[in-house]
N, C-alpha and C positions, 0 to 999 in steps of 0.2 A: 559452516554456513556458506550456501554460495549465493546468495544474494543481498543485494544491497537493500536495509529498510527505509523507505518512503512512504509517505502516509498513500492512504489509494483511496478515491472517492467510492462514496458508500453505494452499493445497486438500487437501495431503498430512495435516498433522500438525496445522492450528488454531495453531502458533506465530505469534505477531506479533512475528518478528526475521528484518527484509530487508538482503540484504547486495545494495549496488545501487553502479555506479561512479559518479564524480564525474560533477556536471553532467548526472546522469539523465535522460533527459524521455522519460515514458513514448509519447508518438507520434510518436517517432526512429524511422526501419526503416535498415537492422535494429532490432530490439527489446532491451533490454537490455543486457545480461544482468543479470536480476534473480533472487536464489535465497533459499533459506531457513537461514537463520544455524544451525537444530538438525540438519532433516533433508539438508540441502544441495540439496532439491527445485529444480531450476526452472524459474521462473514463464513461459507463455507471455502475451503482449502482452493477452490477452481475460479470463486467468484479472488478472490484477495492474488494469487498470483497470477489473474489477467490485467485485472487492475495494476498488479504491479508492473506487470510487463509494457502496460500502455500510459504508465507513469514514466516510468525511464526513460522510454521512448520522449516521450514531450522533455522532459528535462534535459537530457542528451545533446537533444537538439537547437537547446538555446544556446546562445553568444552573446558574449559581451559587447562594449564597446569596442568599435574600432578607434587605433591611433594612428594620425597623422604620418 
């Protein structure tokens, strides 16, 4: 697998809770099945690794505290 799993907000409802089975790997074909924990939406293979990609992205980019 070459990416890291983070949850990705849903295209339906903006929830970040993915219900995905064991041993995921988002560029398995078939795809999935990946869906969303509120609306039960789910995700095709293009919608989940944009979201992922613009999840890491924010994540990434966070820092911590600076020390003194």
């Amino acid at each position: 697998m070459t990416h890291e799993i983070v949850p990705v907000d849903c295209p339906s409802c903006g929830e970040r809770q993915n219900i995905l089975p064991g041993e995921f790997d988002p560029e398995k074909e078939p795809f999935g099945p990946v869906s969303c924990m509120v609306c039960n939406r789910e995700f095709n293979q293009s919608e989940y690794l944009n979201g992922l990609k613009d999840r890491l992205i924010y994540l990434r980019s966070l820092t911590g505290p600076r020390s003194s």
